[in-house]
N, C-alpha and C positions, 0 to 999 in steps of 0.2 A: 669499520667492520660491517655496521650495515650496508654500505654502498656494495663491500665483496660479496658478502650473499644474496643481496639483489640483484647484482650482476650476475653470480654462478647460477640464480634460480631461472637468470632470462636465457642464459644458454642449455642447462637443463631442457626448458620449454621446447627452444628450438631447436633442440637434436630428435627430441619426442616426438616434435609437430613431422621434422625429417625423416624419421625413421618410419612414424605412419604415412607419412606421402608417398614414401618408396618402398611400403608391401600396396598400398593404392596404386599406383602407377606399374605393378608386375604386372595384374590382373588388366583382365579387357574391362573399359570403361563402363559397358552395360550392366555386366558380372558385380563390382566393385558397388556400384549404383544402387543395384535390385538389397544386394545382401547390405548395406546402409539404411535401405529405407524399411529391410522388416526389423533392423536391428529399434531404427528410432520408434518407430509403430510399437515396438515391445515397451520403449526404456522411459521416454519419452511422457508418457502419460504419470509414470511413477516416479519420477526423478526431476522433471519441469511440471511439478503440479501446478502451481500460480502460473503458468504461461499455458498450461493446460484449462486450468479453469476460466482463466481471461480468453482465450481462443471459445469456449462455449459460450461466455457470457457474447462475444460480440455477433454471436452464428443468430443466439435468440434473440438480438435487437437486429438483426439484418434477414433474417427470417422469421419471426414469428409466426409463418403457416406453416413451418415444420414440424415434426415431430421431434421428441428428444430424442430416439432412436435416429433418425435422419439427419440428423447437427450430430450427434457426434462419429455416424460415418462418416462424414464433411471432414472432421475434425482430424477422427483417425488418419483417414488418405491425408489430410495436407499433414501429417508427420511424416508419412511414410515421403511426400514431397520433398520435404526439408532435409531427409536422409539422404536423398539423390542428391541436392544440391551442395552439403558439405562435401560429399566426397568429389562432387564437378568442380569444386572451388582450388581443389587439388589436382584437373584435370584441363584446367580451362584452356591453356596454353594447345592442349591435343584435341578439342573439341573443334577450337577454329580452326584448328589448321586443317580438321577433315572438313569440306565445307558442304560434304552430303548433310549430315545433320543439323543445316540451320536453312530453313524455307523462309525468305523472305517474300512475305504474301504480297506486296503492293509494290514490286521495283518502280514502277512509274510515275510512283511521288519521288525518288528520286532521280531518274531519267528525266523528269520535268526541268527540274532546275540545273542540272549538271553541273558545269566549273561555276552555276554562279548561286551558290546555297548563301555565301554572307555569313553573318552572325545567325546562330541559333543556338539552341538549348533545347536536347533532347527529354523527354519524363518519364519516368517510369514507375511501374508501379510494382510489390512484391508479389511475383506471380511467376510460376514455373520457374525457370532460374533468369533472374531478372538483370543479371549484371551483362545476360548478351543482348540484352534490348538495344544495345549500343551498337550492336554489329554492325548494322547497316548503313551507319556513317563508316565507321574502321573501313566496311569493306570497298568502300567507292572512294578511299583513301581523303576522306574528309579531317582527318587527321583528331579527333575527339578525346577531350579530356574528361576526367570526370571526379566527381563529390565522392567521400565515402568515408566511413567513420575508423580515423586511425587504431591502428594495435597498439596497444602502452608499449609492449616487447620491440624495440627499433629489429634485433634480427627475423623476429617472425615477420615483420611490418616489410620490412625487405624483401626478404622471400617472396610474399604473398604481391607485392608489388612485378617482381620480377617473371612471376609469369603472368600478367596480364600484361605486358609490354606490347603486343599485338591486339591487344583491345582496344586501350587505349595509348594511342602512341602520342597523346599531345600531353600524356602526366597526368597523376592523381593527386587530385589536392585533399588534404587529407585535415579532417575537425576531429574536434575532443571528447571528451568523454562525456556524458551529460551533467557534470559538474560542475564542469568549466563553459557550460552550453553560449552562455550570453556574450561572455568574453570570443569566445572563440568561433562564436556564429558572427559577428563583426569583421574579425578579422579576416575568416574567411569569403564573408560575402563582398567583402570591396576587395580581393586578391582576384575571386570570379567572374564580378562584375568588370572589371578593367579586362579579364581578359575576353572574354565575351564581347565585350565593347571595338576590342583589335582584332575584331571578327572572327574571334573563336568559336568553335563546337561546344557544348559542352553537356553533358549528361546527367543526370539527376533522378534519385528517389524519391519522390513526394506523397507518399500516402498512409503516413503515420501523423498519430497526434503532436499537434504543436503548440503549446502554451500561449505563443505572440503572433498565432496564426488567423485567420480568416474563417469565419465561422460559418459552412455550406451547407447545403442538403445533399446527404449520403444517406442511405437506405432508410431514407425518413423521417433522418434525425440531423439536427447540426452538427456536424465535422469540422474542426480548424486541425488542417492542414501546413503542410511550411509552404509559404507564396513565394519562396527567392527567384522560382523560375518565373512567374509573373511581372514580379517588380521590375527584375530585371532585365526581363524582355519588353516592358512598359515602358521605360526609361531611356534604352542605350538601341531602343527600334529591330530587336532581335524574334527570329521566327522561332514561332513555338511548335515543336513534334512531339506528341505521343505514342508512344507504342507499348505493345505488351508482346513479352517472350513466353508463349503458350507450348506447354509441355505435350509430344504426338504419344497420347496414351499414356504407360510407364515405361519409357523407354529416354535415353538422352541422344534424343529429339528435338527439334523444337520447328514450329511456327512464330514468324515475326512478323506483329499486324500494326502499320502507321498511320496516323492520320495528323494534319496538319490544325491546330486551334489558332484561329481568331485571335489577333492582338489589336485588340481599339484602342482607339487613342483620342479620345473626346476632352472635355473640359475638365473631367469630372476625373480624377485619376483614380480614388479608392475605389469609384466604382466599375472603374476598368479592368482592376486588379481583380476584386469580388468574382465581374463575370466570364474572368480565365480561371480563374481557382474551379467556380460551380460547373464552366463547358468541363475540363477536365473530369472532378468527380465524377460526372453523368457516365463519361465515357468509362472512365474505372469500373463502374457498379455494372454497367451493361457485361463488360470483359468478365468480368467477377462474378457472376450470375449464370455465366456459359458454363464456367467452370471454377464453383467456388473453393473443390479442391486442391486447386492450385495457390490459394491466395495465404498468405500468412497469417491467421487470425488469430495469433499471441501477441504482437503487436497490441501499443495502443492506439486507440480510433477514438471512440468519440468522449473522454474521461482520461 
């Protein structure tokens, strides 16, 4: 009997999740966006208070020459961000396929390399909508897979998979819920690493706190971070790209900005590791700083 109503409640979900993607996708994608993000900017503050109060608390360890008035304008706009990006999450499929809306600011880091990129491991960080930081491998047909934390619901998980199929056309490998973190961070990371290894792309969020992570200086404090894209580019001699997908105004828009990190490879491997995690950060807080209404600041960082 249990199984049946967990079952009826996973297709309930996904008929719900269907039915709002398809009054989402009537609407023009900007429309759909705008009226999202005054919805979150309203609900948002009174409904996610503990991811509302942790977004302030980490504004005033990452600013403390603001005001409180100024951190939680910060604050407000990155909900009103967060709004635009659930409903692009619903949209993602029609975003790339217009490819007015995605500025690739740097082609010439990858016209550098052309047919001969190898293994690498793209990074990203959560900023404007972060899941097309990956475009610019997809779009030079690098063929890029990427990390992301599964839906428990297999039909939503489907779904949401099935329009990013042009994002990512090398497959999403997908981890657990932070429950199962240790178990399933294992197993995912040696499924990545091998693939990585057989000269795969592959894409990644790294700028939330991580338990068994490497402890760096972010806005002036120690931040551990997740290292899988270090280690792993340490190990199996894979290039490391960062970029950030920068939101043009309020508008679903974007600017994509990459740069290439340093992978040493000396005697000394932890602290190899170390000093790709801290290049990284630097470049995070710089991006983060231009525009820190764009960053996720409910997230945890450095606690």
């Amino acid at each position: 009997m249990a199984d049946e109503i967990g079952k009826f409640r996973m297709r309930l979900e996904y008929v719900a999740l269907r039915a709002v993607a398809g009054l989402v996708r009537l609407a023009p994608i900007d429309a759909a966006a705008s009226v999202s993000a005054a919805a979150w900017r309203r609900l948002a503050p009174r409904y996610a208070k503990k991811r509302h109060e942790r977004a302030l608390a980490n504004l005033r360890i990452a600013f403390p020459e603001k005001s409180e008035a100024e951190r939680l304008a910060i604050c407000m706009a990155h909900w009103e961000n967060l709004g635009r990006v659930m409903v692009e999450t619903m949209l993602i499929d029609r975003i790339i396929a217009d490819t007015s809306r995605i500025e690739i600011r740097n082609p010439a880091l990858l016209a550098r390399y052309g047919g001969k990129l190898g293994s690498a491991i793209g990074v990203s960080l959560h900023m404007g909508n972060w899941e097309l930081a990956i475009w610019p491998l997809a779009s030079v047909g690098a063929n890029p897979a990427a990390v992301y934390r599964s839906v428990k619901n297999p039909l939503v998980d489907s779904y949401l998979k099935r329009l990013r199929k042009d994002l990512y056309p090398g497959g999403l490998f997908g981890r657990g819920n932070e429950e199962q973190e240790d178990s399933e961070d294992r197993k995912t990371a040696r499924v990545i690493s091998d693939f990585v290894r057989r000269g795969g792309r592959l894409g990644l969020v790294c700028d939330q706190y991580y338990r068994r992570g490497i402890p760096v200086p972010f806005f002036a404090h120690l931040a551990s971070t997740q290292p899988i894209a270090a280690i792993i580019a340490r190990r199996v001699g894979a290039r490391v790209w960062i970029a950030r997908c920068k939101r043009i105004g309020t508008s679903t828009r974007f600017a994509i900005d990459m740069r290439e990190v340093r992978v040493p490879r000396t005697s000394n491997i932890g602290q190899d590791i170390r000093d790709i995690q801290a290049e990284m950060l630097r470049q995070f807080e710089a991006w983060i700083r231009e525009c820190p209404e764009q960053w996720m600041w409910g997230n945890r960082v450095w606690w």
